[in-house]
C-alpha positions in Angstrom: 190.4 -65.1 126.8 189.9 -63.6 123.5 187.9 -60.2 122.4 185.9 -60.9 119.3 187.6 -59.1 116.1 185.3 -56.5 115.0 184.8 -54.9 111.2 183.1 -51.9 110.8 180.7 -51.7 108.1 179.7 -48.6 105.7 176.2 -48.6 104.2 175.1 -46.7 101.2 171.9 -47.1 99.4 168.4 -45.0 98.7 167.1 -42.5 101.3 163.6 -44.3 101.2 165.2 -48.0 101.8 167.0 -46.0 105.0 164.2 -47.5 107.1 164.4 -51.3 105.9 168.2 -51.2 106.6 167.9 -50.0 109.8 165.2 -52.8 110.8 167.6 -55.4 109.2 170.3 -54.0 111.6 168.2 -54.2 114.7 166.7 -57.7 113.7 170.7 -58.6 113.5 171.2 -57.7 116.8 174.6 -56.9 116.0 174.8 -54.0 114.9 176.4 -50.8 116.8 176.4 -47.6 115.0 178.7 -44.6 114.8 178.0 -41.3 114.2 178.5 -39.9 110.6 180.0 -37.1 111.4 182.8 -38.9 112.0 182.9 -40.1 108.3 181.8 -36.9 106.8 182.6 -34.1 108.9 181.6 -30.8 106.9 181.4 -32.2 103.6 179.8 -30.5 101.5 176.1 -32.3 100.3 175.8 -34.2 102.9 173.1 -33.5 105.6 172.8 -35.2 109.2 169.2 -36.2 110.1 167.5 -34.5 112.6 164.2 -35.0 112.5 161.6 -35.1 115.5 160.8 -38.8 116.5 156.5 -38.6 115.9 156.7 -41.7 117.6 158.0 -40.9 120.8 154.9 -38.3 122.4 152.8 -41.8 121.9 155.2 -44.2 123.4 154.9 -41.9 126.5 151.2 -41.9 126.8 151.5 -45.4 126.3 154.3 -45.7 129.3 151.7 -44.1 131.6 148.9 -46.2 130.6 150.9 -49.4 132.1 152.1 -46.8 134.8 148.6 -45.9 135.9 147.3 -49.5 136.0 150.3 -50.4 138.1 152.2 -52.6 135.5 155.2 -52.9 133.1 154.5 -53.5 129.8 155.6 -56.6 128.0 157.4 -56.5 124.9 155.8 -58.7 121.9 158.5 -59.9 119.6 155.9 -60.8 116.8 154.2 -57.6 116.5 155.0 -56.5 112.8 151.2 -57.4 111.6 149.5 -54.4 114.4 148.2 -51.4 112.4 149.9 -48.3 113.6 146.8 -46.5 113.0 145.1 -48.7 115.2 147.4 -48.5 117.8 147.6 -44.5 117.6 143.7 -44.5 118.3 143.5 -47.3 121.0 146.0 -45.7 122.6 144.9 -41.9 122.7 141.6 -42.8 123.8 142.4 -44.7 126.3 145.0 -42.3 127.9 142.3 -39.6 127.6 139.6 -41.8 129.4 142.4 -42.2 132.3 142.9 -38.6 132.4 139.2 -37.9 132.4 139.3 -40.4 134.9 142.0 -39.1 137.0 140.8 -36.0 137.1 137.8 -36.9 138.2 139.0 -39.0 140.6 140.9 -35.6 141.8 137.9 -33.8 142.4 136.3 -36.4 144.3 138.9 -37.0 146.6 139.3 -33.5 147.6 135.6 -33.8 148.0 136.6 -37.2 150.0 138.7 -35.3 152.4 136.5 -32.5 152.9 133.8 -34.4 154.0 136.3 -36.2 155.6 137.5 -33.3 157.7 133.7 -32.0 158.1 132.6 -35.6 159.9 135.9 -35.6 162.4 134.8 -32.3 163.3 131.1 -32.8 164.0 131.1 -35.9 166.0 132.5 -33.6 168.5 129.4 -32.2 168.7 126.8 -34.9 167.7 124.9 -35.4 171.1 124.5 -31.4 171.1 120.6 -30.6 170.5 121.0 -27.6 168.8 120.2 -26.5 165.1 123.0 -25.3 163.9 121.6 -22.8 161.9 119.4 -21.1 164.6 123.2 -21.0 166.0 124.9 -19.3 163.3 121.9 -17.0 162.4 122.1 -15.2 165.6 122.0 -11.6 166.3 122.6 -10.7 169.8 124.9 -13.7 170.5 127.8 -15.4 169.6 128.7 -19.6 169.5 132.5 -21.1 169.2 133.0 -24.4 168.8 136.3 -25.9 170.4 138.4 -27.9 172.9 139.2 -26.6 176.0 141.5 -28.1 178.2 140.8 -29.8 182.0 142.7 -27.0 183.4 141.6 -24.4 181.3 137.5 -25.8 182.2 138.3 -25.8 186.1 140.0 -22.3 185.7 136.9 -21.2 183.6 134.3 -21.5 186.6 135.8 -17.6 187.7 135.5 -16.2 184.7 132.2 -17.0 183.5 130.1 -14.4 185.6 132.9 -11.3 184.5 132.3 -12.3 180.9 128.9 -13.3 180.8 129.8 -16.5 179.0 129.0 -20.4 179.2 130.6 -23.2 178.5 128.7 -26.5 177.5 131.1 -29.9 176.6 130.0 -32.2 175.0 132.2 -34.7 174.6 135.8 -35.4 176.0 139.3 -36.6 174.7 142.7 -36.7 176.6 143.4 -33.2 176.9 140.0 -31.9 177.2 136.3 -31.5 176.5 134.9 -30.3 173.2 132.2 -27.8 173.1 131.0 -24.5 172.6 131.0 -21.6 174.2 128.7 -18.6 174.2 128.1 -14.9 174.7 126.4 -11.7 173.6 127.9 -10.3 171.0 129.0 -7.2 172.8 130.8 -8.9 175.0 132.8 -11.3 172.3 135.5 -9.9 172.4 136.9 -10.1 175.9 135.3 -13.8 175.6 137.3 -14.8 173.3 140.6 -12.9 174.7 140.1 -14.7 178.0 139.0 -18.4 176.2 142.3 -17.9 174.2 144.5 -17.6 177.6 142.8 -20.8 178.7 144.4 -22.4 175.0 140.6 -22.9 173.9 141.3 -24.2 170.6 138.6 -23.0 168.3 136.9 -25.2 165.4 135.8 -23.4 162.7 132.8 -25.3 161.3 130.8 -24.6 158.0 127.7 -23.6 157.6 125.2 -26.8 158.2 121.9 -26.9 158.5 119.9 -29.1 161.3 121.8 -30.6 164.6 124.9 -31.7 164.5 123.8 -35.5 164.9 121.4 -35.2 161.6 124.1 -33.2 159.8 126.9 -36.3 160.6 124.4 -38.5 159.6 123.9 -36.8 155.8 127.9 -36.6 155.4 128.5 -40.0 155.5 126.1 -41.1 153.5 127.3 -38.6 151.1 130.7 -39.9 151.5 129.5 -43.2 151.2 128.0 -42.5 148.0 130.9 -40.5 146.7 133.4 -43.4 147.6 131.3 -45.8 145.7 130.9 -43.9 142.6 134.9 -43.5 142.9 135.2 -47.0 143.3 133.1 -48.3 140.4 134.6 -45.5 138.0 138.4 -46.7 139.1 137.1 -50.2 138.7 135.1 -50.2 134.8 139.0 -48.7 134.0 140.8 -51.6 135.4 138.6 -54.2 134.0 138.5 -52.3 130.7 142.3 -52.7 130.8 142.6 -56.1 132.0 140.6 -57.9 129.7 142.8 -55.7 127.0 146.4 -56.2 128.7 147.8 -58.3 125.4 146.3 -56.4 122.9 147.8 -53.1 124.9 151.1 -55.0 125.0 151.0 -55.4 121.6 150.5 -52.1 120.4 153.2 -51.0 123.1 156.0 -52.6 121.6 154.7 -51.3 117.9 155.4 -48.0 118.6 158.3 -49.0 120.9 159.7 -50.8 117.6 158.7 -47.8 115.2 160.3 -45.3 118.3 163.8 -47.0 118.3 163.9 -47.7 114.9 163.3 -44.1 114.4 166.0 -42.9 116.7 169.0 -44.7 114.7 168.5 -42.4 112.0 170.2 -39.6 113.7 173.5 -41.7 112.9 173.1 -41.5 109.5 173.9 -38.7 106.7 171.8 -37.7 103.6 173.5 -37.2 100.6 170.6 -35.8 97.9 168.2 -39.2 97.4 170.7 -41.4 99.4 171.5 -42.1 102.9 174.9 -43.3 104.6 174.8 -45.1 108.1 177.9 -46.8 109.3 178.9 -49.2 112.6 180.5 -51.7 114.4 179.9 -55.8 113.8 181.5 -58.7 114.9 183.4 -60.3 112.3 181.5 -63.5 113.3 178.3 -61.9 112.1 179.5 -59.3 109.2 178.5 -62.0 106.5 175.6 -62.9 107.9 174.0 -59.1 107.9 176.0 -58.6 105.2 173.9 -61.0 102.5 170.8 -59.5 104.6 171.4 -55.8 103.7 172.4 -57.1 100.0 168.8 -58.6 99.6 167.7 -54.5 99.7 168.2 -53.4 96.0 171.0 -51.0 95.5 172.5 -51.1 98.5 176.3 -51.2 98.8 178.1 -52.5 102.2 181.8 -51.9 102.7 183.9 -53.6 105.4 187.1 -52.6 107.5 189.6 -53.0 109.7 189.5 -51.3 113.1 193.2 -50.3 111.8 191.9 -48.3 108.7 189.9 -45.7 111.0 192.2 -44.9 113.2 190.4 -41.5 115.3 187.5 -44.3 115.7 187.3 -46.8 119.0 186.0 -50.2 118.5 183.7 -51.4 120.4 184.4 -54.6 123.2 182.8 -57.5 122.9 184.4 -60.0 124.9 184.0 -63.9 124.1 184.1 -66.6 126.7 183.4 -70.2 126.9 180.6 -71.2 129.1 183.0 -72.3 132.1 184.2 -69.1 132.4 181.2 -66.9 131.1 180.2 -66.3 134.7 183.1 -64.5 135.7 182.4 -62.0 133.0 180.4 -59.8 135.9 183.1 -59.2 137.7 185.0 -58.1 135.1 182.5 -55.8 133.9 182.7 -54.0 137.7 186.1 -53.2 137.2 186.2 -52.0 133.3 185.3 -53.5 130.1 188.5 -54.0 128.1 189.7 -52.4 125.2 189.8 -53.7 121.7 193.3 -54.4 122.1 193.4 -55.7 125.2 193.5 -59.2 126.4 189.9 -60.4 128.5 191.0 -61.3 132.0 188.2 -63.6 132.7 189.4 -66.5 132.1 192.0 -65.7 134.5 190.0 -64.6 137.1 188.0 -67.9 136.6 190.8 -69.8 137.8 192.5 -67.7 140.6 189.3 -67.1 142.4 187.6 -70.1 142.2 191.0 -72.1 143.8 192.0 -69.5 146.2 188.3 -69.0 147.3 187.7 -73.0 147.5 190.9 -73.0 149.3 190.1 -70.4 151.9 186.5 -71.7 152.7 187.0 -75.5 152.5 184.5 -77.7 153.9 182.8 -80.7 151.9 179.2 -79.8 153.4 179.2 -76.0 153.8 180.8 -75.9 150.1 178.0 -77.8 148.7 175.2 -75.3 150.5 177.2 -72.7 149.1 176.9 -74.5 146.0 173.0 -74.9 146.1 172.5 -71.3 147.8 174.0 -70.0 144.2 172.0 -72.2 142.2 168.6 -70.7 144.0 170.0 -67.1 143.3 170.6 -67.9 139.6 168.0 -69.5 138.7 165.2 -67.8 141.2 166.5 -64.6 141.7 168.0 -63.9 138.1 171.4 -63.0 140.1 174.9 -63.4 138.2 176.4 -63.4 141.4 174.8 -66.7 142.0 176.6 -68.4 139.1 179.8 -67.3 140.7 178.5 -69.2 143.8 177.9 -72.5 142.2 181.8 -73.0 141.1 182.9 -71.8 144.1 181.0 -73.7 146.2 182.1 -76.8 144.2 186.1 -76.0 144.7 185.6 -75.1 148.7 183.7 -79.0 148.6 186.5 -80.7 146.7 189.5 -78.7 149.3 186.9 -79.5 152.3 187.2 -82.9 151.0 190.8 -82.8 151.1 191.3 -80.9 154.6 188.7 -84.0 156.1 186.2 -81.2 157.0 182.3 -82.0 156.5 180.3 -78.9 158.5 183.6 -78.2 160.8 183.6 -81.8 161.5 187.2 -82.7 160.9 186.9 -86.2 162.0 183.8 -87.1 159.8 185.9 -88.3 156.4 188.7 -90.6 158.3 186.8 -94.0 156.9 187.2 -92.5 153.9 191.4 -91.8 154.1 192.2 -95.1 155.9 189.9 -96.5 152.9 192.6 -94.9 150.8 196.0 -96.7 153.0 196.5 -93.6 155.1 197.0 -94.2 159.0 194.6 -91.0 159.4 194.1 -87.7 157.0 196.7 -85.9 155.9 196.5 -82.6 155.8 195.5 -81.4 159.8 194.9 -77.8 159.5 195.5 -76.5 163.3 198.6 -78.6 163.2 199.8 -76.9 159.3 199.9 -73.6 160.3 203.3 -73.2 158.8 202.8 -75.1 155.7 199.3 -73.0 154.8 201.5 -69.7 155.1 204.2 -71.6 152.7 201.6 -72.6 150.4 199.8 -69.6 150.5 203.0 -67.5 149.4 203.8 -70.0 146.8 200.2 -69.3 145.1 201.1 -65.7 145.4 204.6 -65.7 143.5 202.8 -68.1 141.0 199.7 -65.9 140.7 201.8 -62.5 140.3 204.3 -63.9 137.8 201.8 -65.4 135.5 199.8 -61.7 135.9 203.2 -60.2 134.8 203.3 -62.5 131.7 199.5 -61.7 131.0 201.0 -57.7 131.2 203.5 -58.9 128.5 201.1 -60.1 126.3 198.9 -57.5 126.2 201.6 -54.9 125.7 202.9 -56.6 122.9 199.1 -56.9 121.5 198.7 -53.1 122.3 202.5 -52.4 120.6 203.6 -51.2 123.7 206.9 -53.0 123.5 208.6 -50.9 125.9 206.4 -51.8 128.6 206.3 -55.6 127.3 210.1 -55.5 128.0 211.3 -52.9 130.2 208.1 -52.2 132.3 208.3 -53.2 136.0 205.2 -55.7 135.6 207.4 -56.6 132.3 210.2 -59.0 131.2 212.7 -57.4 133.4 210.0 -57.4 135.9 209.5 -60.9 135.8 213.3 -61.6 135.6 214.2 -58.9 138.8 211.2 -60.5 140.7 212.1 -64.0 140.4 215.4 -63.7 141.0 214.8 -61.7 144.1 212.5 -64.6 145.2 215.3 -67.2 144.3 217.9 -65.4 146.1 215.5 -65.3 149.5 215.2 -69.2 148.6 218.6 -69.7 148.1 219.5 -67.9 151.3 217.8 -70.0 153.8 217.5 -73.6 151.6 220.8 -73.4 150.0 220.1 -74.3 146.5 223.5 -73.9 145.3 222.4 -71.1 143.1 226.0 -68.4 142.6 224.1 -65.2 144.8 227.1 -63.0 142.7 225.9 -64.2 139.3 222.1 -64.1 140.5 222.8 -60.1 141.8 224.4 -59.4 139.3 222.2 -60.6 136.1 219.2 -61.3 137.7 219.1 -57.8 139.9 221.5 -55.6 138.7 221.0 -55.3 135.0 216.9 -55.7 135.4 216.7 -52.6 137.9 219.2 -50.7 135.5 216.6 -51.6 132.4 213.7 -50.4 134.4 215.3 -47.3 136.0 215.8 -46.8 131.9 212.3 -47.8 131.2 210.9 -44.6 129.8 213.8 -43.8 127.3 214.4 -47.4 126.4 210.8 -47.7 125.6 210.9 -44.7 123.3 213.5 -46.1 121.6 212.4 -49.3 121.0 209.3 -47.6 119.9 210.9 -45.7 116.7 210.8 -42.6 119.2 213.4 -40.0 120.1 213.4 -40.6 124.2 212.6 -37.0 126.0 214.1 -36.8 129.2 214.1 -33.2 130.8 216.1 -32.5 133.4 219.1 -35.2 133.9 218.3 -34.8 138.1 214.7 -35.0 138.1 214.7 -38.1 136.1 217.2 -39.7 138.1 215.3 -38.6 141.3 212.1 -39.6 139.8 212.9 -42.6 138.9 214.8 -44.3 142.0 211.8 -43.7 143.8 209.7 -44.9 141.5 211.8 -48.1 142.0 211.9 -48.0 145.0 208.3 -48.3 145.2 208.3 -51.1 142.6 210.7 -53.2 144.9 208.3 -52.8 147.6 205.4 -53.2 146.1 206.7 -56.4 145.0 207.1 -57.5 148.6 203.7 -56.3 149.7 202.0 -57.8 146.7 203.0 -61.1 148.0 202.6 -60.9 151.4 199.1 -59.7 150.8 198.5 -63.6 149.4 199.3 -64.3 153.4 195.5 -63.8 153.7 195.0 -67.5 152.0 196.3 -69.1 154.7 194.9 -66.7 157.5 191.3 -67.7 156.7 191.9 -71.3 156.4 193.1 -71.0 160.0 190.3 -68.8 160.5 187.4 -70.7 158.8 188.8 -73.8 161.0 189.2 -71.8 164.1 185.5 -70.6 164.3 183.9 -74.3 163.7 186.4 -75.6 166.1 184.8 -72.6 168.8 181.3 -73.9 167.8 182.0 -77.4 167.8 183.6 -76.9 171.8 180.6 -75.1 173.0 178.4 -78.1 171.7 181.1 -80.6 173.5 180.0 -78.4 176.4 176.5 -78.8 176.1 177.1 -82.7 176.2 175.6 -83.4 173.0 171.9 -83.7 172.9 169.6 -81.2 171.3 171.6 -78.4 172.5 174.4 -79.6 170.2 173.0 -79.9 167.7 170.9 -76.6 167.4 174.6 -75.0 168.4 176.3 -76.5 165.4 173.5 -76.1 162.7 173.6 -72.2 163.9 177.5 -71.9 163.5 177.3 -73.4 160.5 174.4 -70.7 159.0 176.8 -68.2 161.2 180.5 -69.4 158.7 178.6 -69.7 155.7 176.8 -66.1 155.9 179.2 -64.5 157.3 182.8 -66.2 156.0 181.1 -66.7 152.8 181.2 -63.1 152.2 184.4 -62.3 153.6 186.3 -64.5 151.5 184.4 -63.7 148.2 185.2 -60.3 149.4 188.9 -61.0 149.6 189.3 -63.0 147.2 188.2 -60.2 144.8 190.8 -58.1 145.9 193.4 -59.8 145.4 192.2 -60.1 141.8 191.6 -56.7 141.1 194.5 -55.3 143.4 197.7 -57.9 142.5 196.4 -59.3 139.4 194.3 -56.9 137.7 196.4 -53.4 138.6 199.6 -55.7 136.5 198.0 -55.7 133.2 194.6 -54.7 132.9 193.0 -51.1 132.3 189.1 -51.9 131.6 188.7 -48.7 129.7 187.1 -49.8 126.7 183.4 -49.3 125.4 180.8 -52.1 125.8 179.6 -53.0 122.5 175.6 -52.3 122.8 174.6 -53.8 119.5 170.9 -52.3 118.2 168.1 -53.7 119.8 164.4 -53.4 120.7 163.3 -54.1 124.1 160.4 -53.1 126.6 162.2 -50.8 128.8 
């Protein structure tokens, strides 16, 4: 539940050892630097670094080499031995072979499509016997090539005498005949005026030379050929790279090293022949990268407290135990928290994994669950699927409970009687009652322990008027328990005085939260500023107002518990009566294994859904902001 204590660390040493000390920092891992100009401001002698990274054009070109092969690049931890030199050569000529290479291959597939274009268009015409240059050399007459449509060709046969022009298909498609048509030049133009009304589409063809059958005949060869040369050149770069993958992953993360490394020294200041960097470290680690930037001679390293740099936010590193370390993602979605705030995971561990097991129990479908998780984690590389695995384990062990094994609620009864019980205890259908009970119970447990959490962290932050006179506070927790005790008290008669309850469990809690503001101030060191005396009153009954309400509504919204245990056992009991009507067999079966699939897909989802709410809407919303900054220590990596 704890955020790891950080120090933050101020470097000084030689300008020329700046380099080593920010590989030692990066090796570390757990190092996250701050800007010097937060130290130095506009002193005078100092100089921030801003120098052009000469490693960065080459880490580009080598981003699109592994880009144009189709492939990531694979970063080599152990690659301190390459020679950069090396690297920069290996590197250049190969992205200028792929853009030679690329543009080539530009050329020749405009070429590609050309010819392309050129063979769809003659084998329109291939079974003409005609040179087509006789055709386009002609004086006195004119050829063009086209579709014309059925209609247009049965429409034609009136027109050909008054236009003194003929029409020879030779070959057909679904909306007409291809062709040409032709006429003597001095009549062309009324040709092609009366062609056009008949929606002749013309075909512009190039100059070839021979028929039309010859002609096709040459262009695919030539495409052939020009495919094939494409091919081979593509292929000799492929293989080339290949065979050279690791030695091209090793120069990659060279200059991907030398690149970042580079880039950290725009955090740090120049003063004359010496350099000052400064950052962030966990207090677990500040000894250990301590001793490692003391083995650099005449370098000096200075720790301190959070608290001693006040204008400066640390970093959030939050530490969990493995049990809990899971949970951490959902945290994350809602906010990291800040340095002085308490970690809600381990909280969030708890609640959702029991409310979740709670509302999906069922031994078998919570140990699919269980193993569905278990693939996504370990197959898929999905955090969600850790969440799964506990989850699935808690809805098993409450399945186990309830007597329900795949909506079979019948199934564990050996088992209870094995136990001394007549039959199971808990029937869900027949609890109704008791899960709402239950369910409202977990919610005024839930929502009181969230107000202590709010406590703790207020103190923690020194907010002390919101740690006592806060709503989610110590009169908080006072007004709302006793306002659960008196609805208690009302219907079970606990004996409790209800004018000693109102009176110091209602009355003065309301007054010290209608006060809250002021108080707070005070409490604070603070002179309280109130304004106007009527706005503040008006301001704040409504504001309690709301609070009073909100306090009912947070705990009815707990309701939802018990609704989808009803639920969950309401759905197999529909699948497990349309089997009974089936009359067992095949048919059952396949009815029950799909309704199973159907509650765990689909109820799965909806509870983890839920179940999240209630976490981040009447747990989280009581004590937790999740504004802080993620500590992102230095590192190298292949991205």
């Amino acid at each position: 539940m704890a955020v790891e204590k950080m120090k933050l660390l101020s470097i000084l040493g030689r300008y020329d050892d700046l380099d080593r000390v920010i590989d030692i920092c990066i090796e570390s891992e757990n190092f996250q630097p701050e800007s010097a100009s937060e130290f130095m401001g506009d002193s005078e002698g100092f100089s921030y670094l801003s120098e052009e990274n000469p490693y960065s054009f080459r880490l580009m070109k080598a981003k699109e080499i592994f880009e144009h092969f189709g492939t990531v690049p694979e970063f080599v931890e152990d690659c301190s031995q390459v020679d950069v030199e090396e690297a920069n050569r290996r590197i250049d000529n190969l992205y200028e072979t792929i853009k030679t290479i690329t543009d080539h291959d530009t050329v020749v597939d405009t070429k590609i499509e050309d010819i392309k274009r050129a063979v769809e268009q003659l084998s329109h015409f291939e079974h003409m016997d005609i040179n087509l240059d006789d055709v386009f050399d002609c004086d006195y007459i004119r050829v063009r090539f086209g579709r014309l449509p059925f209609d247009g060709f049965e429409k034609l046969k009136k027109y050909n005498k008054d236009i003194s022009s003929i029409f020879y298909p030779d070959s057909s498609d679904d909306v007409g005949y291809w062709g040409m048509y032709v006429t003597p030049i001095d009549r062309a133009a009324e040709a092609d005026r009366v062609y056009a009304s008949l929606f002749f589409e013309r075909l512009r063809l190039p100059s070839y030379s021979g028929t039309p059958a010859t002609t096709l005949a040459k262009l695919k060869e030539e495409l052939k050929v020009m495919q094939e040369s494409k091919k081979e050149i593509d292929e000799s770069g492929d293989n080339y790279f290949e065979e050279h993958t690791d030695l091209f992953n090793l120069y990659y993360s060279k200059i991907k090293t030398l690149n970042d490394s580079f880039e950290v020294r725009k955090f740090a200041a120049k003063y004359h022949s010496s350099f000052f960097l400064a950052g962030w470290v966990p207090k677990s680690a500040e000894k250990e990268l301590v001793d490692k930037l003391h083995s650099v001679d005449g370098v000096e390293v200075e720790s301190a407290e959070p608290k001693d740099f006040k204008k400066l936010t640390p970093p959030t590193k939050m530490k969990n135990s493995p049990l809990t370390r899971a949970y951490k993602f959902y945290t994350e979605i809602y906010g990291v928290p800040s340095y002085n705030e308490i970690d809600p995971t381990p909280l969030i561990a708890v609640v959702y994994t029991l409310l979740y097991g709670i509302m999906f129990a069922d031994l078998g479908q919570g140990i699919v669950l269980a193993l569905v998780g278990t693939f996504m984690f370990k197959k898929m590389g999905m955090r969600l699927g850790k969440i799964l695995i506990p989850c699935g384990i808690s809805a098993a062990l409450f399945g186990t409970a309830f007597g329900s094994v795949f909506g079979n609620e019948e199934l564990l009864n050996p088992m209870f009687r094995a136990f001394g019980f007549e039959e199971k205890p808990i029937h869900i259908m027949d609890s109704a009652l008791m899960f709402i009970v239950v369910s409202i119970v977990l919610g005024v447990a839930v929502i009181i322990v969230s107000m202590f959490f709010n406590v703790f962290s207020s103190i923690k932050k020194r907010d002390f008027g919101s740690a006592v006179f806060g709503h989610n506070g110590i009169s908080g927790i006072v007004l709302y328990s006793s306002l659960i005790l008196l609805l208690i008290n009302m219907f079970m008669g606990l004996g409790i005085s209800t004018k000693a309850l109102a009176i110091g469990g209602i009355l003065v809690p309301v007054i010290l939260i209608f006060l809250h503001h002021p108080l707070g101030e005070i409490v604070c060191g603070r002179k309280p500023k109130i304004g106007s005396v009527s706005d503040f009153i008006i301001e704040n009954f409504f504001e309690l107002f709301e609070v009073i309400l909100s306090y009912m509504s947070n705990t009815l919204s707990f309701l939802r518990v018990g609704a989808f245990v009803l639920i969950h056992a309401c759905m197999m009991s529909t699948f497990a009566a349309l089997a009974g009507i089936t009359g067992g067999g095949v048919a059952a079966v396949i009815i029950m294994i799909f309704g199973n699939i159907f509650v765990i897909a689909l109820e799965g989802l909806l509870v983890g859904i839920q179940v999240l709410r209630l976490n981040f809407y009447e747990i989280f919303s009581r004590f937790y902001d999740g504004d802080g900054i993620p500590f992102t220590p230095l590192k190298i990596n292949a991205e």
